[in-house]
mmCIF file of the C-alpha atoms, coordinates in Angstrom:
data_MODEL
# 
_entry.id   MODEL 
# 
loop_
_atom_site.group_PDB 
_atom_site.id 
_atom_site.type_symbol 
_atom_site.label_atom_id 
_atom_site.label_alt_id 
_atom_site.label_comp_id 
_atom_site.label_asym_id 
_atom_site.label_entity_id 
_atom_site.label_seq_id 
_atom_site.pdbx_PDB_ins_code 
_atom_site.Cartn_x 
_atom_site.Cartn_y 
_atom_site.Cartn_z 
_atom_site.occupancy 
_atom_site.B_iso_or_equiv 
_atom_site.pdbx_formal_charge 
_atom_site.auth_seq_id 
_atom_site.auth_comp_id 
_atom_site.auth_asym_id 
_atom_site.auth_atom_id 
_atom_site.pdbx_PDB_model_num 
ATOM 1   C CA . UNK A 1 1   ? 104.310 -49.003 -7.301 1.00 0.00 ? 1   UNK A CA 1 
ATOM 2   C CA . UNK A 1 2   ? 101.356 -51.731 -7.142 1.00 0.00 ? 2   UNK A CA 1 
ATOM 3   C CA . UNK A 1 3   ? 102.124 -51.644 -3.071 1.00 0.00 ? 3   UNK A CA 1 
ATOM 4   C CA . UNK A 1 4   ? 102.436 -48.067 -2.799 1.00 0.00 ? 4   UNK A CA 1 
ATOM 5   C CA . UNK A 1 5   ? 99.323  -47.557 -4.188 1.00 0.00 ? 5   UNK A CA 1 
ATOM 6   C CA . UNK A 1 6   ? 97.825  -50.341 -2.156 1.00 0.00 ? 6   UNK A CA 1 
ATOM 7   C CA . UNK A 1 7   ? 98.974  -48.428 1.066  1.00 0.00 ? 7   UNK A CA 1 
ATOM 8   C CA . UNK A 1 8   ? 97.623  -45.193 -0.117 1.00 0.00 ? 8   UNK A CA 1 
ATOM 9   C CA . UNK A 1 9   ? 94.304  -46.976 -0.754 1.00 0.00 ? 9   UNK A CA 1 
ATOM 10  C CA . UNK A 1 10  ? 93.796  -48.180 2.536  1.00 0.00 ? 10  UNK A CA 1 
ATOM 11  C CA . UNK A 1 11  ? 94.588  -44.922 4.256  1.00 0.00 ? 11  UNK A CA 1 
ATOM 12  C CA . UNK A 1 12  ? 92.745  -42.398 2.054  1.00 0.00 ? 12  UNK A CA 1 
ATOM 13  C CA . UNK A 1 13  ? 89.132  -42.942 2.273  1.00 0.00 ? 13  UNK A CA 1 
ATOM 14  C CA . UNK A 1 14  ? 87.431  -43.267 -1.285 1.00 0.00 ? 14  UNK A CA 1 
ATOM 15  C CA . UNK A 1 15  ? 84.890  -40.701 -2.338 1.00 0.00 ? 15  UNK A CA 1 
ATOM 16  C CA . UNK A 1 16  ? 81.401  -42.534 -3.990 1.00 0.00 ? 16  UNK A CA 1 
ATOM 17  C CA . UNK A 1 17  ? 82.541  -41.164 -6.888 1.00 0.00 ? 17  UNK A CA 1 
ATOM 18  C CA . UNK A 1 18  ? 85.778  -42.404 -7.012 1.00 0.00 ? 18  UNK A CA 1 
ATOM 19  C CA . UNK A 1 19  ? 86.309  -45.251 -9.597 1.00 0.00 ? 19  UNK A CA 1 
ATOM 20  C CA . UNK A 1 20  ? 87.748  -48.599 -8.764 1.00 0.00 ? 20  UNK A CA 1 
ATOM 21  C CA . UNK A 1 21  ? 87.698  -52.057 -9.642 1.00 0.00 ? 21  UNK A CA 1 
ATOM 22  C CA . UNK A 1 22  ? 86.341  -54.724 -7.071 1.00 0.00 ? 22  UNK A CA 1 
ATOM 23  C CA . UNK A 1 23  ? 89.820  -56.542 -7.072 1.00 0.00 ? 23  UNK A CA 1 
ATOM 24  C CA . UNK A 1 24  ? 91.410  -53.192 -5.902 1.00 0.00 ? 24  UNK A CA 1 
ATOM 25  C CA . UNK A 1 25  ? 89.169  -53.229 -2.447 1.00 0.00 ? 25  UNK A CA 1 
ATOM 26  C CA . UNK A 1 26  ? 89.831  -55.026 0.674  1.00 0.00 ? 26  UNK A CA 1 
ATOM 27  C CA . UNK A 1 27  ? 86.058  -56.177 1.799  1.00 0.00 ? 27  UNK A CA 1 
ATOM 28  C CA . UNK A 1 28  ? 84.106  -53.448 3.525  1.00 0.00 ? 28  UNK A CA 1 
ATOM 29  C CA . UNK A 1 29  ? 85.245  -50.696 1.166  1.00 0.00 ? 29  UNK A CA 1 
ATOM 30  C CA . UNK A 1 30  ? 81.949  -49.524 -0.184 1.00 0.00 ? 30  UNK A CA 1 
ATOM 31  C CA . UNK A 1 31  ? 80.880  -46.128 0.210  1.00 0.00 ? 31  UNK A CA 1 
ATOM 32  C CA . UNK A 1 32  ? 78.167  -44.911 2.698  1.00 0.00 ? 32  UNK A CA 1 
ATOM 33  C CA . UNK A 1 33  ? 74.630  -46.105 2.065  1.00 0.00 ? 33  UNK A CA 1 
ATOM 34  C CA . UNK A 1 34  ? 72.777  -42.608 1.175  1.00 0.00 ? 34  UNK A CA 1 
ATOM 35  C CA . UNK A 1 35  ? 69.357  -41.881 3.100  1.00 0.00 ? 35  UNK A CA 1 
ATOM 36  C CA . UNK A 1 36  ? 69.873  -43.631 6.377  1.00 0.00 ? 36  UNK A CA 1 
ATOM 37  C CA . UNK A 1 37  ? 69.619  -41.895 9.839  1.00 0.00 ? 37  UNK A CA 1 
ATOM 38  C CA . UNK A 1 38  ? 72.633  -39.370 10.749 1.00 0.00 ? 38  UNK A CA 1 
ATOM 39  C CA . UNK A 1 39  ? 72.970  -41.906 13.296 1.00 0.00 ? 39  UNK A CA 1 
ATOM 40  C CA . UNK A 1 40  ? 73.623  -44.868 11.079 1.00 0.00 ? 40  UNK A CA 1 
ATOM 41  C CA . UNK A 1 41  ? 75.067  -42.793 8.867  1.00 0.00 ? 41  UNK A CA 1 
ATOM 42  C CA . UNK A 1 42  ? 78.175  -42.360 11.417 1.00 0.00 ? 42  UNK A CA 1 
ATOM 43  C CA . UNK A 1 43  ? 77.291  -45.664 12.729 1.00 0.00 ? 43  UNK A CA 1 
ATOM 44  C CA . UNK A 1 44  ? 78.220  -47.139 9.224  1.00 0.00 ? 44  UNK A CA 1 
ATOM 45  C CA . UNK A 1 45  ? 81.225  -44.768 8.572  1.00 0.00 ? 45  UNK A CA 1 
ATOM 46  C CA . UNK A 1 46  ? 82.797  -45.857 12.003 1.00 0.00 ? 46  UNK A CA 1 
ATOM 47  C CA . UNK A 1 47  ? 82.661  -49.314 11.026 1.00 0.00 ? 47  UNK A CA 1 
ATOM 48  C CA . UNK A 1 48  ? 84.089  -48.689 7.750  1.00 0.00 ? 48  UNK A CA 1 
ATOM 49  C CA . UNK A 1 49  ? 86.915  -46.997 9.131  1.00 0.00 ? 49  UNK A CA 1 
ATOM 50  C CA . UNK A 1 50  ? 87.531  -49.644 11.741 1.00 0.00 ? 50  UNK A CA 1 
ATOM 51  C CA . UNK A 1 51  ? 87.525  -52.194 8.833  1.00 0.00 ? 51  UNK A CA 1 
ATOM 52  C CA . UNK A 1 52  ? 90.230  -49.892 6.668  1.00 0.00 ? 52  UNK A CA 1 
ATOM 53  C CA . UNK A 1 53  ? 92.388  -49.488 9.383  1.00 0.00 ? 53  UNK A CA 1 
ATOM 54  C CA . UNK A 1 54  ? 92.264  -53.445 9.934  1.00 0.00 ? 54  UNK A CA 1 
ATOM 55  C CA . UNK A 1 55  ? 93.242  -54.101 6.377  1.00 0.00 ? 55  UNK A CA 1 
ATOM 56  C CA . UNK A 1 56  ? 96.105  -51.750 6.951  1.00 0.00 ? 56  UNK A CA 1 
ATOM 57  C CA . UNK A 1 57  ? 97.435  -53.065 9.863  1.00 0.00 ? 57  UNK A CA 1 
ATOM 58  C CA . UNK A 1 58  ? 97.411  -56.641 8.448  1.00 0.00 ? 58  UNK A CA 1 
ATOM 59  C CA . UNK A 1 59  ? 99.252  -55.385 5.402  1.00 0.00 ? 59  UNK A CA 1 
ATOM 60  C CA . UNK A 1 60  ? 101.562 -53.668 7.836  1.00 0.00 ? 60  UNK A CA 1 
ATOM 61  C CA . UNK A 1 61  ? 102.073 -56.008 10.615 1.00 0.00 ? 61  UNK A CA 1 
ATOM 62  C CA . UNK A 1 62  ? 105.187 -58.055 9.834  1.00 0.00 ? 62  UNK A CA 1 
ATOM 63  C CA . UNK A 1 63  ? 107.254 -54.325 10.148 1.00 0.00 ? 63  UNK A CA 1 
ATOM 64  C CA . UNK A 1 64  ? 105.319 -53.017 13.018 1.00 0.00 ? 64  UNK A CA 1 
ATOM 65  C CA . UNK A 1 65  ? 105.745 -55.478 15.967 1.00 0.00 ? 65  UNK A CA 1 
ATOM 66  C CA . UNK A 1 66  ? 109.408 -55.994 15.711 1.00 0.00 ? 66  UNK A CA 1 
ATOM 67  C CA . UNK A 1 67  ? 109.604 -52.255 15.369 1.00 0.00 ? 67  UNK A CA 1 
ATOM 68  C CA . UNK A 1 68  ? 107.509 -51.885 18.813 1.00 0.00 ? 68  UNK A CA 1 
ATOM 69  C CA . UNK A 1 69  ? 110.025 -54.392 20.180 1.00 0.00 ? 69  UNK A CA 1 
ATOM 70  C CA . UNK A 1 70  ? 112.993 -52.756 19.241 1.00 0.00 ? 70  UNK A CA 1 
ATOM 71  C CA . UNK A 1 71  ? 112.138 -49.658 20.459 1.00 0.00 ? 71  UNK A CA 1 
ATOM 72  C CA . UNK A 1 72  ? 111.221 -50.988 23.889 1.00 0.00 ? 72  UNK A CA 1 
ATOM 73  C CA . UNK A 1 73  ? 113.713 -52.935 23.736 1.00 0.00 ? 73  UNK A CA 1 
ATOM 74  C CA . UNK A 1 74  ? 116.053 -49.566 23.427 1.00 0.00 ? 74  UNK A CA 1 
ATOM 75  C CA . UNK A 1 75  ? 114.426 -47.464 25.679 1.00 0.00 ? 75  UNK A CA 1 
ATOM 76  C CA . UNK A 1 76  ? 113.032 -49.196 28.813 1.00 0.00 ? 76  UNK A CA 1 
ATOM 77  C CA . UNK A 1 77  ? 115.521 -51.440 31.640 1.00 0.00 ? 77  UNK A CA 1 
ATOM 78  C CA . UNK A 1 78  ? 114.321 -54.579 33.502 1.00 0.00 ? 78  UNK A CA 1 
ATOM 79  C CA . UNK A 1 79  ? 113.228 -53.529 36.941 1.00 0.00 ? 79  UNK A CA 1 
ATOM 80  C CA . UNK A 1 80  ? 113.208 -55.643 40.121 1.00 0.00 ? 80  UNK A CA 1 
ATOM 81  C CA . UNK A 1 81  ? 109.137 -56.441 41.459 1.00 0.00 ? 81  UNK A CA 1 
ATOM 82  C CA . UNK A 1 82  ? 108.768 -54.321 44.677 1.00 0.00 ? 82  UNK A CA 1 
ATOM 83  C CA . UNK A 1 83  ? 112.997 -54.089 44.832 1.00 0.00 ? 83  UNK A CA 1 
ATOM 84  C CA . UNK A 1 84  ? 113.357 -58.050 45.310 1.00 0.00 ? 84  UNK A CA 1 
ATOM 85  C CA . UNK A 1 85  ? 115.873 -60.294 42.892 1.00 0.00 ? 85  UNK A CA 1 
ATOM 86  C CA . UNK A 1 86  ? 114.515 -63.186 43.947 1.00 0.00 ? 86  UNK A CA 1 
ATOM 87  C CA . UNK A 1 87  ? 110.666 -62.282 42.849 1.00 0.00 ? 87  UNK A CA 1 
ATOM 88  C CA . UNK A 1 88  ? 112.392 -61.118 39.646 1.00 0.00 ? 88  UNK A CA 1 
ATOM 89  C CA . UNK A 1 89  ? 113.266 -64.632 39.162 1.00 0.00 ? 89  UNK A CA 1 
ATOM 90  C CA . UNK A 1 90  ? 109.865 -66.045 39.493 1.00 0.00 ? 90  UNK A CA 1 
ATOM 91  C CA . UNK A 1 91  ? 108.594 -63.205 37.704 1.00 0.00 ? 91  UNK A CA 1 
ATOM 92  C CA . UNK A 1 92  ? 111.108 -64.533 34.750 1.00 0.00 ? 92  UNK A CA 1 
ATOM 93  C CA . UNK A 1 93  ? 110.727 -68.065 35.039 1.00 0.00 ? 93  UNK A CA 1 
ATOM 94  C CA . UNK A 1 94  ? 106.568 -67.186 34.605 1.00 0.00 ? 94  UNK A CA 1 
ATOM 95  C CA . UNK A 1 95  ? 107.212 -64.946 32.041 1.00 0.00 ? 95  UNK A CA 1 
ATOM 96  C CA . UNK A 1 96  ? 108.743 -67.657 29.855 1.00 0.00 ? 96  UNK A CA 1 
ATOM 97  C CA . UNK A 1 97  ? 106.130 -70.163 31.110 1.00 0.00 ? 97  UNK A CA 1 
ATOM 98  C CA . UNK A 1 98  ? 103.944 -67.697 29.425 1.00 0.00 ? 98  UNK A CA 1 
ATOM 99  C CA . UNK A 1 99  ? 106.027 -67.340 26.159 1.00 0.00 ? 99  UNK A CA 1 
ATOM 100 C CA . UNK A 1 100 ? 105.792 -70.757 25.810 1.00 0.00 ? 100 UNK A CA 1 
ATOM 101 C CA . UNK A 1 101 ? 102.190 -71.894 26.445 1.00 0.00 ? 101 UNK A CA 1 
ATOM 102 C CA . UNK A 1 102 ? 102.113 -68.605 23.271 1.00 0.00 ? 102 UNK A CA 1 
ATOM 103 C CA . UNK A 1 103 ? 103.934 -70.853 21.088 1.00 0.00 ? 103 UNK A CA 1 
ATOM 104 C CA . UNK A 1 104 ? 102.708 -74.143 21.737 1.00 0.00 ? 104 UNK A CA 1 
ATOM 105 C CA . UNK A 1 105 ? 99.229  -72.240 20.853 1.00 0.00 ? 105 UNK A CA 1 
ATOM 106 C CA . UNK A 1 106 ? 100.470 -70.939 17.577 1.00 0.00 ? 106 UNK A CA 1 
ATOM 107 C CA . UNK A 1 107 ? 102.013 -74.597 16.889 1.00 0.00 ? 107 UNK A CA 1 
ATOM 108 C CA . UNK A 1 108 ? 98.924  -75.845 17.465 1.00 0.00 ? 108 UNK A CA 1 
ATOM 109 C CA . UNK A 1 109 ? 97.027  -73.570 15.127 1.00 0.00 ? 109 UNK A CA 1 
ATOM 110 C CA . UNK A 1 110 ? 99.544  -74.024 11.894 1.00 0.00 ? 110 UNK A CA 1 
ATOM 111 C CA . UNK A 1 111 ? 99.556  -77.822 12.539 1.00 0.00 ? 111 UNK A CA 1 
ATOM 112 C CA . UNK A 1 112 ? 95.902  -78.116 12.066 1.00 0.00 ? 112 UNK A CA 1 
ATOM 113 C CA . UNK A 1 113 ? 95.685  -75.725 9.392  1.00 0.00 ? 113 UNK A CA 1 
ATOM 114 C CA . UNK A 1 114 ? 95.694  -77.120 6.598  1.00 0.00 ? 114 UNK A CA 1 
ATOM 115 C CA . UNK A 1 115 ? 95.330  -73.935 4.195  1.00 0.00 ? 115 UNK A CA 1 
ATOM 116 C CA . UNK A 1 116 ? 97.073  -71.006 6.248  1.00 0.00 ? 116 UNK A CA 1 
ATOM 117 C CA . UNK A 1 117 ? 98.946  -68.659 4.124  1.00 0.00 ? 117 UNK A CA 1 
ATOM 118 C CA . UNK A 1 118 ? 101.243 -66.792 5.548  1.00 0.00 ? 118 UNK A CA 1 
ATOM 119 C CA . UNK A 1 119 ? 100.581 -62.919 5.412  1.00 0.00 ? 119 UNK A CA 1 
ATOM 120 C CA . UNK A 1 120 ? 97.072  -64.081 3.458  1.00 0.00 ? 120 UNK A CA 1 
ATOM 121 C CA . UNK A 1 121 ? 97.640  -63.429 -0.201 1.00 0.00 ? 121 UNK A CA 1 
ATOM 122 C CA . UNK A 1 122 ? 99.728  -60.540 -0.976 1.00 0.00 ? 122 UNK A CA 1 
ATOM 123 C CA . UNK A 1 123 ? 99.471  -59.051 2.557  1.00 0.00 ? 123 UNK A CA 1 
ATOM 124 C CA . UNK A 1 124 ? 95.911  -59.254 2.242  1.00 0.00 ? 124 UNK A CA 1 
ATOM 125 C CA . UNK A 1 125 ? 93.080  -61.011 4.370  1.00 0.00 ? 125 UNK A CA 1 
ATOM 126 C CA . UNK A 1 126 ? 92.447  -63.843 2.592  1.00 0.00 ? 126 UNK A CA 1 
ATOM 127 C CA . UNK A 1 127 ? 91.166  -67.667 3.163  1.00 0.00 ? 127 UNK A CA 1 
ATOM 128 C CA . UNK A 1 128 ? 89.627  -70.458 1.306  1.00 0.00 ? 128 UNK A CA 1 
ATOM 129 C CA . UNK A 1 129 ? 87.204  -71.700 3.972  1.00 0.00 ? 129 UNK A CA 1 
ATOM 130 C CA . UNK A 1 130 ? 86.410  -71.494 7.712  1.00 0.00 ? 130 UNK A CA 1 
ATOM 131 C CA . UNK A 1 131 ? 88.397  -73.744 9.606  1.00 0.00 ? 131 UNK A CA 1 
ATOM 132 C CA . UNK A 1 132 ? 86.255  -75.114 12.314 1.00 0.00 ? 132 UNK A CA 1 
ATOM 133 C CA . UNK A 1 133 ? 88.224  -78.143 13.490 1.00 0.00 ? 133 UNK A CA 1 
ATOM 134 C CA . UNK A 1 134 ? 91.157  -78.820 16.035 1.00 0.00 ? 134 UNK A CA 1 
ATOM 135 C CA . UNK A 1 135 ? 92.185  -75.434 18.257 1.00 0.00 ? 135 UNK A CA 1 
ATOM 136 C CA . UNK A 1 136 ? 90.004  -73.142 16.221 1.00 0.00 ? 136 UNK A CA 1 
ATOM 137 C CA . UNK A 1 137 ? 86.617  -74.973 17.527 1.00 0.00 ? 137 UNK A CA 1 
ATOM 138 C CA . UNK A 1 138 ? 87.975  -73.753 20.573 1.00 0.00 ? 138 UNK A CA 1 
ATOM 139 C CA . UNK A 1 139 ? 89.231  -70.621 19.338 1.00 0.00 ? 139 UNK A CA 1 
ATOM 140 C CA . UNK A 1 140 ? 88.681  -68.014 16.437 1.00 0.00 ? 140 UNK A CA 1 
ATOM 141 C CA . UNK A 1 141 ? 92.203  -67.006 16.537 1.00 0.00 ? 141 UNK A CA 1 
ATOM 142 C CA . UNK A 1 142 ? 94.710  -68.983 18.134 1.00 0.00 ? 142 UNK A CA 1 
ATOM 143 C CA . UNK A 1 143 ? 97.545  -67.952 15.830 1.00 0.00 ? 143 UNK A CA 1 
ATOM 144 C CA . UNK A 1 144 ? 96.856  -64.057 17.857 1.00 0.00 ? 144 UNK A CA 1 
ATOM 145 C CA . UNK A 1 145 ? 96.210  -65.729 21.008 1.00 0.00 ? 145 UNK A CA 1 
ATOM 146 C CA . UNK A 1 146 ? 99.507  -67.106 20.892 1.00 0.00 ? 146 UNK A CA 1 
ATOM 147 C CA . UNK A 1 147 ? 101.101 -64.029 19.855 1.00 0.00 ? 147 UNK A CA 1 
ATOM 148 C CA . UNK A 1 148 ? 98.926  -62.228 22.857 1.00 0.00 ? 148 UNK A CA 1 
ATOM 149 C CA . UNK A 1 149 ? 100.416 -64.712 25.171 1.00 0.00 ? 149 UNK A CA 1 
ATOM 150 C CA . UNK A 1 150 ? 104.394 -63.888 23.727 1.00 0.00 ? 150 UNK A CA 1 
ATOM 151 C CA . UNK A 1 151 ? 104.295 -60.296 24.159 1.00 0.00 ? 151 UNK A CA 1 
ATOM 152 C CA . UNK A 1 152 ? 102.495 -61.119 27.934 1.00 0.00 ? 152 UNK A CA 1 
ATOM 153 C CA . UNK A 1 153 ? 105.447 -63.180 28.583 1.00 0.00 ? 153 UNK A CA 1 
ATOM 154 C CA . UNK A 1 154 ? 107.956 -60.872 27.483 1.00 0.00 ? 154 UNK A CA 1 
ATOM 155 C CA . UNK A 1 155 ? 106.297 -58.439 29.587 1.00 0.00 ? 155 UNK A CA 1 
ATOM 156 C CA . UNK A 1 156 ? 106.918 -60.208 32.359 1.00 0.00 ? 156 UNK A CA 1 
ATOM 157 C CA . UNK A 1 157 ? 110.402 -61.096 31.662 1.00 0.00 ? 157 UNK A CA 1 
ATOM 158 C CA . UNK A 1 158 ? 111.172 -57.348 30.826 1.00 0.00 ? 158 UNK A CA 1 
ATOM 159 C CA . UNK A 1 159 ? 109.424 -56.372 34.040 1.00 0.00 ? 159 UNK A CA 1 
ATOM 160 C CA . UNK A 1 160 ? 108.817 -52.454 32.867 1.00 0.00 ? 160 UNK A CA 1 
ATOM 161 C CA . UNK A 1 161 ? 105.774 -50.547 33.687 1.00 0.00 ? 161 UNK A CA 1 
ATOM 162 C CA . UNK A 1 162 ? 106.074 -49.424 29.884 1.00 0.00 ? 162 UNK A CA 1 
ATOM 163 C CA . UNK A 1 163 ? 105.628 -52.951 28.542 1.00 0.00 ? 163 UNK A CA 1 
ATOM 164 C CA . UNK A 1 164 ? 102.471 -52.857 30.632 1.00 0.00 ? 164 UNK A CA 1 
ATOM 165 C CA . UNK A 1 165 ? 101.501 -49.866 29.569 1.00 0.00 ? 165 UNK A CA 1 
ATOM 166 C CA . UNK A 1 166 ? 102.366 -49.400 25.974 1.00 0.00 ? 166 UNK A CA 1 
ATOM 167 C CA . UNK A 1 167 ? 103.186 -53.472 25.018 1.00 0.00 ? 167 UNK A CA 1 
ATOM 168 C CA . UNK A 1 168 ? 100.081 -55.254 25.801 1.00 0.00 ? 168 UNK A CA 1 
ATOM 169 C CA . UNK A 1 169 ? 97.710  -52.608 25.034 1.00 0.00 ? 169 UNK A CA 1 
ATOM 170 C CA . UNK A 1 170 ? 98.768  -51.515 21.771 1.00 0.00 ? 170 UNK A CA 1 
ATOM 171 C CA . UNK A 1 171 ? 99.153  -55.644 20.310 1.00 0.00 ? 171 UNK A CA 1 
ATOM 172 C CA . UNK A 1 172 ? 95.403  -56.031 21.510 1.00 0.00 ? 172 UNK A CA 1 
ATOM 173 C CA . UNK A 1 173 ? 93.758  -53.325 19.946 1.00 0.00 ? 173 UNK A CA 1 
ATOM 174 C CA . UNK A 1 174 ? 96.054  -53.739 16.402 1.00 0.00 ? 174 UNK A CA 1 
ATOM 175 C CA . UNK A 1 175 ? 94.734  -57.260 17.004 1.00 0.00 ? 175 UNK A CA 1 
ATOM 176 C CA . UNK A 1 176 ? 91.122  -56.065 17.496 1.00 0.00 ? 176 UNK A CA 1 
ATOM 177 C CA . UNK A 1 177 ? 91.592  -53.898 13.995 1.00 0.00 ? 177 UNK A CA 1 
ATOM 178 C CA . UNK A 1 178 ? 92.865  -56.666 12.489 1.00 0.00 ? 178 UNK A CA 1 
ATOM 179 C CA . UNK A 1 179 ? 90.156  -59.228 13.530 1.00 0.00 ? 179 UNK A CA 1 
ATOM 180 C CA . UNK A 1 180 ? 87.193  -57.023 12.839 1.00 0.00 ? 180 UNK A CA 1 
ATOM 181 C CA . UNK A 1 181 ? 88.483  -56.955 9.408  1.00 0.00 ? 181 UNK A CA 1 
ATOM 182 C CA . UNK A 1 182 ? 88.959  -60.582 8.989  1.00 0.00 ? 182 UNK A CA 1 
ATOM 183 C CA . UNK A 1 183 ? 85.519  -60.875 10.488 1.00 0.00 ? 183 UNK A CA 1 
ATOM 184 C CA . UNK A 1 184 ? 83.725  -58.400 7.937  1.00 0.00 ? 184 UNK A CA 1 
ATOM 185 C CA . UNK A 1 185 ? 85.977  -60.601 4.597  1.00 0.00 ? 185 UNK A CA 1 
ATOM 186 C CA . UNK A 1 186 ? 84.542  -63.832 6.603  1.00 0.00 ? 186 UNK A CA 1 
# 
């Protein structure tokens, strides 16, 4: 029920009026500021809604990429590049070049992290400190890097102008969400 609720939280909006105990909101969940510009005013409910939508798509993550997967996987076929088997080979053996260089970025980023949690705590955003040493001086987010780089890959292995069109796009903007929430808890 706890989870349920938890969902429901982060896809209704709360009215200023609405009770709620601090340990109940994901960061960013207070109600608009009253008496700024109209301007601000959506400025500041924009943001707030980015930031919900972020918390829900961490919480919701784990289900929806292999879900994405699956269904491309059960509705699209591996085309040839411009008709040619032999390109599709290259086109294969860079798409798993690809896959891996995602990988060895996310091994990278849990071997240096000392105090990764997986899923945060209870599906939430949540971290001790900042880690600012090993791949994450060089990068805020090398775990979604990594991931970025797998679903490229598999793009290129699967060779569909679906992947390309559907894939890619939708794992970098969930990822945007998802950062821009981690961003407003950091």
């Amino acid at each position: 029920q706890r989870d349920l609720f938890d969902l429901w939280r982060f896809i209704v909006p709360m009215t200023p009026n609405q009770p709620s105990s601090p340990s109940a909101l994901p960061s960013g969940d207070s109600p608009p500021i009253q008496g700024l510009t109209p301007l601000k005013q959506l400025k500041q409910m924009l943001r707030h809604s980015v930031i919900r939508l972020g918390h829900f798509l961490f919480f919701a993550r784990n289900a929806l990429f292999p879900l994405v997967f699956l269904l491309l996987l059960a509705t699209t076929q591996p085309e040839f590049p411009f008709g040619n088997e032999r390109m599709d080979m290259w086109l294969d053996l860079l798409g798993f070049m690809v896959v891996l260089s995602g990988q060895a970025c996310r091994a990278l980023a849990i071997g240096q992290a000392e105090n990764i949690r997986r899923g945060g705590r209870q599906k939430r955003v949540a971290a001790k400190n900042l880690i600012q040493h090993g791949i994450y001086a060089h990068t805020r987010n090398p775990l979604y890097v990594g991931n970025l780089l797998i679903v490229a890959g598999l793009g290129l292995i699967a060779n569909n102008s679906w992947w390309y069109i559907f894939a890619f796009p939708l794992f970098l903007s969930v990822y945007w969400f998802i950062v821009f929430a981690e961003k407003d808890f950091l």
